[in-house]
Backbone as a printed PyTorch tensor [residue, N CA C, xyz], in Angstrom:
tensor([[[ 81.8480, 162.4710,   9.6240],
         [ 80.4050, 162.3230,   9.8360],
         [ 79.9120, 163.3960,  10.8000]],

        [[ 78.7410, 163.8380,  10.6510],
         [ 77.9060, 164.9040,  11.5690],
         [ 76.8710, 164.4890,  11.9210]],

        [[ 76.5840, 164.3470,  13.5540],
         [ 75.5960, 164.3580,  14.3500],
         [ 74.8080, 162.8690,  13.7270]],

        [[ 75.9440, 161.8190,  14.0640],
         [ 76.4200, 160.3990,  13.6310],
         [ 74.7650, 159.9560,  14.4650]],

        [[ 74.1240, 159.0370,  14.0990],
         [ 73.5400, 157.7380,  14.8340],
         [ 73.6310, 156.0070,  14.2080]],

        [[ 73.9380, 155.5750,  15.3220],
         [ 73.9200, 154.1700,  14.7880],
         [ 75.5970, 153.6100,  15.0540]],

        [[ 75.7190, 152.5040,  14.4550],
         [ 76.8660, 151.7950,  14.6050],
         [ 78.5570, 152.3980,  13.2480]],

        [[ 79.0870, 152.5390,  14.2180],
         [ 80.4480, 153.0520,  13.2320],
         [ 81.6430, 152.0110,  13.6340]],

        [[ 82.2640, 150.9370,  12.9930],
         [ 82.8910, 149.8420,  12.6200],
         [ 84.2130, 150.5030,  11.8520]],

        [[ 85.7040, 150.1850,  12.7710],
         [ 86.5900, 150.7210,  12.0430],
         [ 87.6280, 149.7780,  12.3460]],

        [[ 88.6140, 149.3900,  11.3290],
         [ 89.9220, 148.2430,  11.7170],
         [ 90.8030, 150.0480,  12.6330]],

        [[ 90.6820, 150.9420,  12.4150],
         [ 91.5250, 151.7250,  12.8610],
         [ 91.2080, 152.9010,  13.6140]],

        [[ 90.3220, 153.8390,  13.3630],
         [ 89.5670, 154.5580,  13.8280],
         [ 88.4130, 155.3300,  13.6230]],

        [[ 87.3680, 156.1600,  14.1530],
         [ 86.3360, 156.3920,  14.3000],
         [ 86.4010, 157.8880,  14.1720]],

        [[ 85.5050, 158.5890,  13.8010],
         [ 85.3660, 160.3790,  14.3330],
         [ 83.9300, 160.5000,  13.7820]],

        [[ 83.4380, 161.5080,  14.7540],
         [ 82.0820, 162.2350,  14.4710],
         [ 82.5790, 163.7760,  14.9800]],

        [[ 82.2720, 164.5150,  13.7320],
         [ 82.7650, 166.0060,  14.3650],
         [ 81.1810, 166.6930,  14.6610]],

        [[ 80.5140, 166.2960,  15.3120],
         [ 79.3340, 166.4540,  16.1410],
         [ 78.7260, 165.6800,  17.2220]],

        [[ 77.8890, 166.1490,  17.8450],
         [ 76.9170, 164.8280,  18.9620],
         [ 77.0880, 163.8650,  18.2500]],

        [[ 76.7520, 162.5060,  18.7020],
         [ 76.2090, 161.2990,  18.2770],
         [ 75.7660, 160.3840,  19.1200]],

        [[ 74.3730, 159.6500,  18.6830],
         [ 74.0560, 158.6370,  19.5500],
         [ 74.4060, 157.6140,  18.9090]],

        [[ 75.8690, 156.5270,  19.4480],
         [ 76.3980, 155.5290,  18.4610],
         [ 77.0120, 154.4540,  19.0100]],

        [[ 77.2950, 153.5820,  18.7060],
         [ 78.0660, 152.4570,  18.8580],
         [ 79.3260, 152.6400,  18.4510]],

        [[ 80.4510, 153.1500,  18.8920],
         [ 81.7880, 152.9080,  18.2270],
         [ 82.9190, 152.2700,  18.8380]],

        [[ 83.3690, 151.3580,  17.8540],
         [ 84.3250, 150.0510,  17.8910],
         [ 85.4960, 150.0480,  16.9530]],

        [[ 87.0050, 150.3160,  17.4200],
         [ 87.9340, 150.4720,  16.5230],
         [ 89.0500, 149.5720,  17.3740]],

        [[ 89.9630, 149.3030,  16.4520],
         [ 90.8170, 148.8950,  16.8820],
         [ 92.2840, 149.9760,  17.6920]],

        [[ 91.8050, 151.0420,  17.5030],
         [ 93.2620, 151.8250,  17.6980],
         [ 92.2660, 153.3530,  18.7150]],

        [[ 91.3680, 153.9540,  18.2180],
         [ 90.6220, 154.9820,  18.6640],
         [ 89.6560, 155.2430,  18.2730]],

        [[ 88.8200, 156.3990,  19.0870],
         [ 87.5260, 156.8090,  18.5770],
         [ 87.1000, 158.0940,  18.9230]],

        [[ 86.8790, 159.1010,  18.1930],
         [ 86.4830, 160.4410,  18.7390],
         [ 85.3110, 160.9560,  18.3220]],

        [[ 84.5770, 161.6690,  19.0050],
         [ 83.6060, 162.2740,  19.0250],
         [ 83.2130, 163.9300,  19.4740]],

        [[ 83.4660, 165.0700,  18.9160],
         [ 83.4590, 166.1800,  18.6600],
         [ 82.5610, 166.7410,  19.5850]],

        [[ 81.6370, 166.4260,  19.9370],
         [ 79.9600, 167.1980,  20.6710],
         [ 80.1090, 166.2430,  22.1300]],

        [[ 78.9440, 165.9750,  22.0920],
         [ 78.0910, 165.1850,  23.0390],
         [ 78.0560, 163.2900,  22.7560]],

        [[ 78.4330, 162.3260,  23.3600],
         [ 77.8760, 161.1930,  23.0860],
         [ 76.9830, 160.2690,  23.7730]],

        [[ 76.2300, 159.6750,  23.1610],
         [ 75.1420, 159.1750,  24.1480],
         [ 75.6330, 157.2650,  23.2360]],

        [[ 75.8130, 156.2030,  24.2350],
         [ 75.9180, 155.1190,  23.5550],
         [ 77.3720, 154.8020,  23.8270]],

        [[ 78.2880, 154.0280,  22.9960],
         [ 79.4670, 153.0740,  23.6160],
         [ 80.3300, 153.7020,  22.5830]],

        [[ 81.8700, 153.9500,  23.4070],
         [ 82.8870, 153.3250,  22.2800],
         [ 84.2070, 152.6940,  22.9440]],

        [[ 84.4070, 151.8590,  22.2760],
         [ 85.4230, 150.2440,  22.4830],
         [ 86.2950, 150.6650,  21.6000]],

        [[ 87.5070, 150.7710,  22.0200],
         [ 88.8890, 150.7420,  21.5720],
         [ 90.0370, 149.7860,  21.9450]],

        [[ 91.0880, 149.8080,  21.3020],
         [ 91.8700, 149.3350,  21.4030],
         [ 93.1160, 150.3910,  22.3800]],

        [[ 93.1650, 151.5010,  21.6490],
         [ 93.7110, 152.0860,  22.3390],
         [ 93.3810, 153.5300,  23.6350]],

        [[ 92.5720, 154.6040,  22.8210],
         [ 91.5270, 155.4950,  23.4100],
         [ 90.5820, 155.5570,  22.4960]],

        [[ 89.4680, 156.6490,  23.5230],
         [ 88.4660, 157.1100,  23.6080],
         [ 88.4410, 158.6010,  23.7010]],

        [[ 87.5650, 159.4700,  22.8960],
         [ 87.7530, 160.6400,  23.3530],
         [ 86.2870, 161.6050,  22.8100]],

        [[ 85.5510, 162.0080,  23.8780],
         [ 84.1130, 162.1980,  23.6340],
         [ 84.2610, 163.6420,  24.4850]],

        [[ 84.5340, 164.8050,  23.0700],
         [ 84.9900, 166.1320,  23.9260],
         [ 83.9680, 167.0760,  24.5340]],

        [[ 82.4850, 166.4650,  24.6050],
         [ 81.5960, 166.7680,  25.6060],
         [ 81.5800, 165.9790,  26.5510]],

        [[ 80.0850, 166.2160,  27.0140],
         [ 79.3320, 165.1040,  27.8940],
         [ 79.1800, 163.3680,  27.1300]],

        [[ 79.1860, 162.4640,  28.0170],
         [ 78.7940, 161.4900,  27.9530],
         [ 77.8370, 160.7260,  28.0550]],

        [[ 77.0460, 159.9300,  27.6780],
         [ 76.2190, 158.5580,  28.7100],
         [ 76.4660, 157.5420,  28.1950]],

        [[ 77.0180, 156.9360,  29.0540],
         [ 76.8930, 155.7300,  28.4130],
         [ 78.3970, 154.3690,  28.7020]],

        [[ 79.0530, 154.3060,  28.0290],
         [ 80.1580, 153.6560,  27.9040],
         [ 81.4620, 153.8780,  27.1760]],

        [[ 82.6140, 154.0540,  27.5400],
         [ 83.8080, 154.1760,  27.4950],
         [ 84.7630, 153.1200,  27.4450]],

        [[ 85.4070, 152.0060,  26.9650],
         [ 86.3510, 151.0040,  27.2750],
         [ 87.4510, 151.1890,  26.6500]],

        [[ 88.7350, 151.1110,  27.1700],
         [ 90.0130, 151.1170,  25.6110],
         [ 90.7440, 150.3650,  26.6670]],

        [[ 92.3600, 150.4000,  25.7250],
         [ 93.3420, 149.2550,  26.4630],
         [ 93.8340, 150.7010,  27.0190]],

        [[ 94.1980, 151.8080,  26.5930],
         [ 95.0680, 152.4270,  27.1140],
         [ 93.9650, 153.8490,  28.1500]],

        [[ 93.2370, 154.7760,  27.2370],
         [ 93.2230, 156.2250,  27.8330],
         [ 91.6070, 156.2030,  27.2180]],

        [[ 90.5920, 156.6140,  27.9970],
         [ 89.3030, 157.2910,  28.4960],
         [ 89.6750, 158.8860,  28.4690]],

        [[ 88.9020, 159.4560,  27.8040],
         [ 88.6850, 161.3310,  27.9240],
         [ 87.3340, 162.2330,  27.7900]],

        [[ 86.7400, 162.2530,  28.5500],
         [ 85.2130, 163.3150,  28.2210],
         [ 85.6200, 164.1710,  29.1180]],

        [[ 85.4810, 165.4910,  27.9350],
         [ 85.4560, 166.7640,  28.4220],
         [ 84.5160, 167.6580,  29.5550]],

        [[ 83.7220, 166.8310,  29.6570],
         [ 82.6430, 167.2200,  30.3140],
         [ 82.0260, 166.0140,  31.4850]],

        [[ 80.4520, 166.1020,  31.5310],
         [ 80.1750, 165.3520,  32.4310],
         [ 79.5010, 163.4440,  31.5330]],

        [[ 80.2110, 162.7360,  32.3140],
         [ 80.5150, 161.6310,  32.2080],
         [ 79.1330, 160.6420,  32.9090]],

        [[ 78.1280, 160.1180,  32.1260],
         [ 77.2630, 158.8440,  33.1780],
         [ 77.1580, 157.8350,  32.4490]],

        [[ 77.6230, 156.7530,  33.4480],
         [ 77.9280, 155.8840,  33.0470],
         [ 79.2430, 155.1240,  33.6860]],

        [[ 79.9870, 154.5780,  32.8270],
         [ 81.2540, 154.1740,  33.3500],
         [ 81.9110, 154.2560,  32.1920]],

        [[ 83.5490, 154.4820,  32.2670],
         [ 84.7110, 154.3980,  31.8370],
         [ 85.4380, 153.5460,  32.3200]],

        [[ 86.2040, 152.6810,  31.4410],
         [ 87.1850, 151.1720,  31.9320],
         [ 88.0870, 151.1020,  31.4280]],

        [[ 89.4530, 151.6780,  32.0870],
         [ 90.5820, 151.6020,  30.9470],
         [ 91.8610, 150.5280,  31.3920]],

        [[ 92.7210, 150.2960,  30.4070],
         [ 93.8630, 149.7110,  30.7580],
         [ 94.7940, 150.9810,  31.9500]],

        [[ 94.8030, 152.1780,  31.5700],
         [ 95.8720, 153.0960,  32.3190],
         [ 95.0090, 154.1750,  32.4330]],

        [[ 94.0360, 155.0630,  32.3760],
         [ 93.8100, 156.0540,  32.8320],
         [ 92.4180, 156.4990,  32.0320]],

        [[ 91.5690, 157.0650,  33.3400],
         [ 90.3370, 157.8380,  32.6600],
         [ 90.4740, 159.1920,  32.9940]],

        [[ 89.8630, 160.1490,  32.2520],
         [ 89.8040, 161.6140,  32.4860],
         [ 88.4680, 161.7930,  32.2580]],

        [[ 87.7140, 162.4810,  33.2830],
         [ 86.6170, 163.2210,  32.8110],
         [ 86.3400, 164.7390,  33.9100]],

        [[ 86.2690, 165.7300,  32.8440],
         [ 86.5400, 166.4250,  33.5830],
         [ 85.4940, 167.6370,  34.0150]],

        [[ 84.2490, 167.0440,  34.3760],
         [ 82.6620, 167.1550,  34.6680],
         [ 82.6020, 166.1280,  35.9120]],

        [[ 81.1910, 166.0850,  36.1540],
         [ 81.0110, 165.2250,  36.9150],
         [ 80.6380, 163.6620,  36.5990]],

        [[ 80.9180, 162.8030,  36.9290],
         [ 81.1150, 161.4370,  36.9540],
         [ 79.9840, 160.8090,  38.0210]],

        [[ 78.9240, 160.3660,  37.4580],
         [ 77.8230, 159.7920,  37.7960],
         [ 77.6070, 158.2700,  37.4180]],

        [[ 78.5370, 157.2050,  37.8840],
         [ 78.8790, 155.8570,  37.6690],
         [ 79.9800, 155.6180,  38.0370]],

        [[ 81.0020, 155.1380,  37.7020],
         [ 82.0970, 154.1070,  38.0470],
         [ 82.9450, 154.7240,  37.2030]],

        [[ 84.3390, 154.5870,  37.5500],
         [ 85.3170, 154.9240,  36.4350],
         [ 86.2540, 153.3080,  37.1750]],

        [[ 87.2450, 152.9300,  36.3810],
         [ 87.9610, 151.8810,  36.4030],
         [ 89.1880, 151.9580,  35.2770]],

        [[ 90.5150, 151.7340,  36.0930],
         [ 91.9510, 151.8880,  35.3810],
         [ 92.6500, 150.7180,  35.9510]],

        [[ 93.6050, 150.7020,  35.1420],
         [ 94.9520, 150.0280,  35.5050],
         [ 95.9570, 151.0170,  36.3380]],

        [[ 95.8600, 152.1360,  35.7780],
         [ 96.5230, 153.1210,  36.7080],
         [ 95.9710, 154.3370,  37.6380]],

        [[ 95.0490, 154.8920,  36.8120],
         [ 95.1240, 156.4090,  37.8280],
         [ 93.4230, 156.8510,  36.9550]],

        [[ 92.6780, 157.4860,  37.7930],
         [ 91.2140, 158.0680,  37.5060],
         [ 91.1910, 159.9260,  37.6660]],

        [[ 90.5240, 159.9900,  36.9940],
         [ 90.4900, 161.6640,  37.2570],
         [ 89.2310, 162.3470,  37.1970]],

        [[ 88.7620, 163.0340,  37.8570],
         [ 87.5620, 163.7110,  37.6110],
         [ 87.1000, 164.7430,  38.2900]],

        [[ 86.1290, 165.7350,  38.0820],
         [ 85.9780, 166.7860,  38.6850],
         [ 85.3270, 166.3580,  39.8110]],

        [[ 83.7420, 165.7990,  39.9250],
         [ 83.0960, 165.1360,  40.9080],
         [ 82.4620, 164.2290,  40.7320]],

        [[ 82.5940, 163.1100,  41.7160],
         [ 82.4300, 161.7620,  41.7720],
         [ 80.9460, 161.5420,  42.1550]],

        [[ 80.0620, 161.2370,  41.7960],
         [ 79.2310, 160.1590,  42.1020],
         [ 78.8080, 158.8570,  41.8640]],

        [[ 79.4410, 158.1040,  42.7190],
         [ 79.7650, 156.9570,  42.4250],
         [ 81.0050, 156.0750,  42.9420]],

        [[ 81.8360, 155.4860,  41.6790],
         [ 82.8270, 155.2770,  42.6370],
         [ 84.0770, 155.4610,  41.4910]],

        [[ 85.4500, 155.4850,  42.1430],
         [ 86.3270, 155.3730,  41.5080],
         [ 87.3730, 154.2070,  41.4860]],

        [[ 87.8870, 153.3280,  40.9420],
         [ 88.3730, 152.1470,  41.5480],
         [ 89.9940, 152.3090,  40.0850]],

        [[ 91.1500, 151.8630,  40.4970],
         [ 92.2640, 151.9370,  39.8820],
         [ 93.4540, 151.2280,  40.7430]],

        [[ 94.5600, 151.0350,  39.8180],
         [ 95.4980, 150.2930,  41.1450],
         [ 96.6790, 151.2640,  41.2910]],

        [[ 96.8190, 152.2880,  41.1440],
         [ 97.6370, 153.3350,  41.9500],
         [ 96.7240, 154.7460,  42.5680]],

        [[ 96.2560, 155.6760,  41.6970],
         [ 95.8840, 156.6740,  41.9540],
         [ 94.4450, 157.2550,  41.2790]],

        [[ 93.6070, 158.1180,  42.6780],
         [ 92.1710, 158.1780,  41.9810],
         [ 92.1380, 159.5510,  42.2870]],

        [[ 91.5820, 161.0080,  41.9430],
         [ 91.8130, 162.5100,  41.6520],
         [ 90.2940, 162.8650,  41.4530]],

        [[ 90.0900, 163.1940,  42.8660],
         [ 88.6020, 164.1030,  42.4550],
         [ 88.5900, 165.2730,  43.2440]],

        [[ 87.2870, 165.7200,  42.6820],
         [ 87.3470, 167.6510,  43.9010],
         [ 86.3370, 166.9430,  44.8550]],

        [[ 85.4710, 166.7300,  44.7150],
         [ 84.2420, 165.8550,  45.6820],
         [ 83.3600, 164.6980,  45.0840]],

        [[ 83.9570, 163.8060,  46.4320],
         [ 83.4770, 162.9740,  46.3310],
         [ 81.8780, 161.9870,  47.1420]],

        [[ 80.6490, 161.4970,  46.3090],
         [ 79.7240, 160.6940,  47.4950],
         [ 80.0000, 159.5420,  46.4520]],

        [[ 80.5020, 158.9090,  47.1330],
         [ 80.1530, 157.5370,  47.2590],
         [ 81.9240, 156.7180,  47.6760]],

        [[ 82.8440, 156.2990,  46.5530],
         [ 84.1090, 155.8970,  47.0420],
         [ 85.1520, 155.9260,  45.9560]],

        [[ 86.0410, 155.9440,  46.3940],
         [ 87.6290, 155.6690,  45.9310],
         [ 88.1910, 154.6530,  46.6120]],

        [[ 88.8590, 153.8230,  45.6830],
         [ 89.9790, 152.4810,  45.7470],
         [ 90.8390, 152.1980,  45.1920]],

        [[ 91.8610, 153.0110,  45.6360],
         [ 93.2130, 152.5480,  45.1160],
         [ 94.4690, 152.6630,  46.1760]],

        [[ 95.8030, 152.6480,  45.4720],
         [ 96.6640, 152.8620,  46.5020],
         [ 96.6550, 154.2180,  46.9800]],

        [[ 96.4780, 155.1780,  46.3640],
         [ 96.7180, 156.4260,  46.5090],
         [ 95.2630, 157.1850,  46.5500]],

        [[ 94.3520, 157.7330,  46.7730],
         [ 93.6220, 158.4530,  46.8270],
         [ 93.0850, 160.0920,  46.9790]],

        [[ 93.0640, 161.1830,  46.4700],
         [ 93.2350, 162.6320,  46.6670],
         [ 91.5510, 163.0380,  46.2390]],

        [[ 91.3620, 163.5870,  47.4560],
         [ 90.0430, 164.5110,  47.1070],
         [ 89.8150, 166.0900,  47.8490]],

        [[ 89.2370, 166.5740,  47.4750],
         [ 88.7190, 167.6780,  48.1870],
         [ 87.8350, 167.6850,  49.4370]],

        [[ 87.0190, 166.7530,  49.3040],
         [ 85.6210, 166.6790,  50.1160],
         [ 85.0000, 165.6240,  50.1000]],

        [[ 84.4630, 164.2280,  50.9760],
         [ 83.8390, 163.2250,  50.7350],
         [ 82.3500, 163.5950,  51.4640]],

        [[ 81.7050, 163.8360,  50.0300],
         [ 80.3380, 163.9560,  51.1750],
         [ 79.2760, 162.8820,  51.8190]],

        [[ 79.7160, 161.4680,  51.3940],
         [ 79.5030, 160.6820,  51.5020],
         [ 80.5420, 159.2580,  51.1020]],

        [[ 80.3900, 158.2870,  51.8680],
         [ 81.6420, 157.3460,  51.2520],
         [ 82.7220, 157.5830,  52.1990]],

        [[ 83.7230, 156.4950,  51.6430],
         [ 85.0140, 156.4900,  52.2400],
         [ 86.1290, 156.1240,  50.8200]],

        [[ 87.2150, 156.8350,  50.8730],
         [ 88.6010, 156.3620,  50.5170],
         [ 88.8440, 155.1090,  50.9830]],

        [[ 89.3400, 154.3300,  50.3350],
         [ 90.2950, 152.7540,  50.8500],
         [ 91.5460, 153.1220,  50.0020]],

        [[ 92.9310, 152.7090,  50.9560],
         [ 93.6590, 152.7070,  49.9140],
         [ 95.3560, 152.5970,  51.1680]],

        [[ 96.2730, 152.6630,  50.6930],
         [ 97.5890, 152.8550,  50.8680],
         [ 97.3820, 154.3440,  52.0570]],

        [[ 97.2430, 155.2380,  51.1980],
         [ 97.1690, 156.5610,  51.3900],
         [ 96.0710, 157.2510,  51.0090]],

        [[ 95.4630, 158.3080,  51.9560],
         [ 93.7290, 158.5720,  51.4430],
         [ 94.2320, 160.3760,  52.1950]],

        [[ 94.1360, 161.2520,  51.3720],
         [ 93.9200, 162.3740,  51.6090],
         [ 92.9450, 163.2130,  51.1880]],

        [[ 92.1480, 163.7350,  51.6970],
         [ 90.8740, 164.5150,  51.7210],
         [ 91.3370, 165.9930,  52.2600]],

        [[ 91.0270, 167.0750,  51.6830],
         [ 91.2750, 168.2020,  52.0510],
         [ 90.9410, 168.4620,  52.8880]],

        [[ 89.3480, 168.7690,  52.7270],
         [ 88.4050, 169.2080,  54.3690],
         [ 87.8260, 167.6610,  54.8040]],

        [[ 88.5080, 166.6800,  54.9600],
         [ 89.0340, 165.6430,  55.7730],
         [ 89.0900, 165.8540,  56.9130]],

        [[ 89.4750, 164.1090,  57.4130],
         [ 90.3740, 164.1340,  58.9490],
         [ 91.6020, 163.8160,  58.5020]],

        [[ 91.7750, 164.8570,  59.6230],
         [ 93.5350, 165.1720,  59.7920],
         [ 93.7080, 165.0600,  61.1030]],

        [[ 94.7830, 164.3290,  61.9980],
         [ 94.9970, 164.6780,  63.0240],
         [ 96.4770, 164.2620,  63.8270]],

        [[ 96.7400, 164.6040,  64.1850],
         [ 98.4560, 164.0010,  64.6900],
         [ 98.2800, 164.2650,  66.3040]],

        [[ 98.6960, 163.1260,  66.7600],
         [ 99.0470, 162.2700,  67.9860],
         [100.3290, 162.0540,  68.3350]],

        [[100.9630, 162.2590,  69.4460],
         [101.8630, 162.2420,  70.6920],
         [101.7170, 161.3930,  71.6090]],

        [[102.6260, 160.2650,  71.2400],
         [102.1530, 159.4070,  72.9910],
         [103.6360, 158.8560,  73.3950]],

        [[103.3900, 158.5010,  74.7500],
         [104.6010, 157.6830,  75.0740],
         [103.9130, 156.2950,  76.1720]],

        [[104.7830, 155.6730,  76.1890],
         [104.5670, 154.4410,  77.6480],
         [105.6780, 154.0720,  78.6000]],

        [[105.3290, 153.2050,  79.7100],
         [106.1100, 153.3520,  80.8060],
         [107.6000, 152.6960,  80.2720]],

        [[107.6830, 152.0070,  79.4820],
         [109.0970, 151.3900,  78.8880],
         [109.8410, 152.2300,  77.9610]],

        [[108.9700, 153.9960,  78.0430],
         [109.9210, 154.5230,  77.4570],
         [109.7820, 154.9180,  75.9310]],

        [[108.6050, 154.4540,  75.4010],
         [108.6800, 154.3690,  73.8010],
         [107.9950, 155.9240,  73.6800]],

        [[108.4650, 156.6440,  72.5670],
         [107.7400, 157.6870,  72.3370],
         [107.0660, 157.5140,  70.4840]],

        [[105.5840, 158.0440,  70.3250],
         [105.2550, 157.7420,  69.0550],
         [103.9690, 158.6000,  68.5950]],

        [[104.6100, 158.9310,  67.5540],
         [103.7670, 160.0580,  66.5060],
         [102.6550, 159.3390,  65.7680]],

        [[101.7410, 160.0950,  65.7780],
         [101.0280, 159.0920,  64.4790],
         [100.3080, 160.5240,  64.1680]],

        [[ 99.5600, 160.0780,  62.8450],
         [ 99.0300, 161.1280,  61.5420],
         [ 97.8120, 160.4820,  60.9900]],

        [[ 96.8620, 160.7310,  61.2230],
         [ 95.8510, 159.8930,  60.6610],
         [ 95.3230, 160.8270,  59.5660]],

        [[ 94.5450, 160.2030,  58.6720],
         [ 94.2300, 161.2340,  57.2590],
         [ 93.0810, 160.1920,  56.5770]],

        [[ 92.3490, 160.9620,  55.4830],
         [ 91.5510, 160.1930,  55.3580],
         [ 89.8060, 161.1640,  55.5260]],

        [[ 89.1670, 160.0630,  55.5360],
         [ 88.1380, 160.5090,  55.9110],
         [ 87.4570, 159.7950,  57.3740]],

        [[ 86.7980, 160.4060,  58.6390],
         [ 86.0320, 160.2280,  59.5950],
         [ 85.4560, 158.8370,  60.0470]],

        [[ 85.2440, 158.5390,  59.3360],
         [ 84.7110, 156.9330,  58.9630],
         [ 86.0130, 156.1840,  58.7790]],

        [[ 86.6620, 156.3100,  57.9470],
         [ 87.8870, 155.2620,  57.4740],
         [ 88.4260, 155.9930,  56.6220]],

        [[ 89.7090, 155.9110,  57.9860],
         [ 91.1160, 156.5980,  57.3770],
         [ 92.0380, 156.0330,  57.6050]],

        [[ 93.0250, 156.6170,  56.9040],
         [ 94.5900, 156.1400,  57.5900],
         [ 95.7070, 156.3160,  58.6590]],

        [[ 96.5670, 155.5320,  59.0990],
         [ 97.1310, 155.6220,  60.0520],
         [ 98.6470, 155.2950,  60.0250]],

        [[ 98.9290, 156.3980,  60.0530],
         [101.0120, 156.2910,  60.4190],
         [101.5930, 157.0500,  61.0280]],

        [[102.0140, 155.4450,  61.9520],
         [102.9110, 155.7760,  63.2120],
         [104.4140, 155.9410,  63.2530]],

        [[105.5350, 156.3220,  63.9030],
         [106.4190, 156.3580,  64.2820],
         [106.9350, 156.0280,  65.8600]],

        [[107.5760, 155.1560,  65.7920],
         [108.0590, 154.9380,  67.1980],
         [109.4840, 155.0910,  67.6790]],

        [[110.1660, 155.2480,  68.3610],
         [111.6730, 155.8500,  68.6390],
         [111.4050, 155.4060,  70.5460]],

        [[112.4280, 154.9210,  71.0090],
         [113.0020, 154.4890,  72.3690],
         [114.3040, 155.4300,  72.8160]],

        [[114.0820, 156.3400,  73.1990],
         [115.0840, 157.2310,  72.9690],
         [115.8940, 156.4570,  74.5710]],

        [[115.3940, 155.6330,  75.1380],
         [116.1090, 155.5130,  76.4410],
         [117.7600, 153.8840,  76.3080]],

        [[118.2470, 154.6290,  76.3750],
         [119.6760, 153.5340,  76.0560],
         [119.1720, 152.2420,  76.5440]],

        [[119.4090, 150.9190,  76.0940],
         [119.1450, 149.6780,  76.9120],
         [120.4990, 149.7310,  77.6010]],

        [[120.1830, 148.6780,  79.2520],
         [121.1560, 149.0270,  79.4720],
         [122.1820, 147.4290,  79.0420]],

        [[123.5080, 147.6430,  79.6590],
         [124.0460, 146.0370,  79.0950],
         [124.2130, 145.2070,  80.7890]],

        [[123.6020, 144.3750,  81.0000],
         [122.9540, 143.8060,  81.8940],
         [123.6110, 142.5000,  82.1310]]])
């Protein structure tokens, strides 16, 4: 089909080798060649090798080549590799060039800049120009970074590394007693 509108219904899969403003619903995949404006629901992926608006859902893999508004909701992974103006949501890991909005997954979320947030265990960005990382681990390039040296009178000596972003980041310490106890 070319420069598709309307609803496309498949037990297996879908394709428009142009734009389309459409509804598409398959059980296994759905692709779209151009630009899509409107939904597609899979079973397994999605793959809209322009821009987007609109909606994205599968069990497994989300892909727009371009810029993405809206949201994407997958079982394991979204890619968009434009900017992202809504929500993306995985079972595993998010990807995108720049975030506006948020990114939410339960291991790992991948942007160049981010305003608004990331939530997962793992988090990697370039730049938060707004927002905060939550997560396990939150690294921001032009972030806070900072490492700390301390000790106390009983002797304890301890490193810490904070990372993250300014607002809310992370924190890991190390502690070591380098002084023998004695046997008393």
């Amino acid at each position: 089909h070319q420069n598709t509108e309307g609803i496309m219904l498949a037990g297996f899969s879908n394709q428009s080798m142009q734009s389309a403003k459409v509804m598409q619903a398959a059980g296994f995949s759905n692709q779209i060649i151009g630009s899509c404006q409107g939904a597609q629901f899979a079973g397994f992926s999605n793959f809209c090798k322009d821009s987007l608006t609109g909606v994205q859902a599968s069990g497994y893999l989300n892909y727009t080549g371009k810029a993405m508004t809206g949201a994407q909701v997958a079982g394991y992974v979204n890619i968009a590799l434009g900017e992202v103006r809504g929500v993306q949501v995985a079972g595993f890991a998010n990807v995108a060039k720049d975030v506006k909005g948020s990114q939410v997954s339960g291991f790992l979320n991948v942007a160049k800049t981010v305003s608004g947030s990331q939530v997962s265990f793992i988090n990697l960005a370039d730049t938060f120009e707004q927002g905060v990382p939550i997560g396990f681990f939150s690294f921001v390039k032009q972030g806070y970074h900072t490492f700390s040296l301390g000790g106390s009178e009983l002797g304890w000596a301890e490193l810490q590394f904070r990372t993250g972003a300014e607002k809310f980041h992370n924190i890991f310490a190390v502690a070591i007693n380098p002084i023998p106890k004695s046997s008393g």
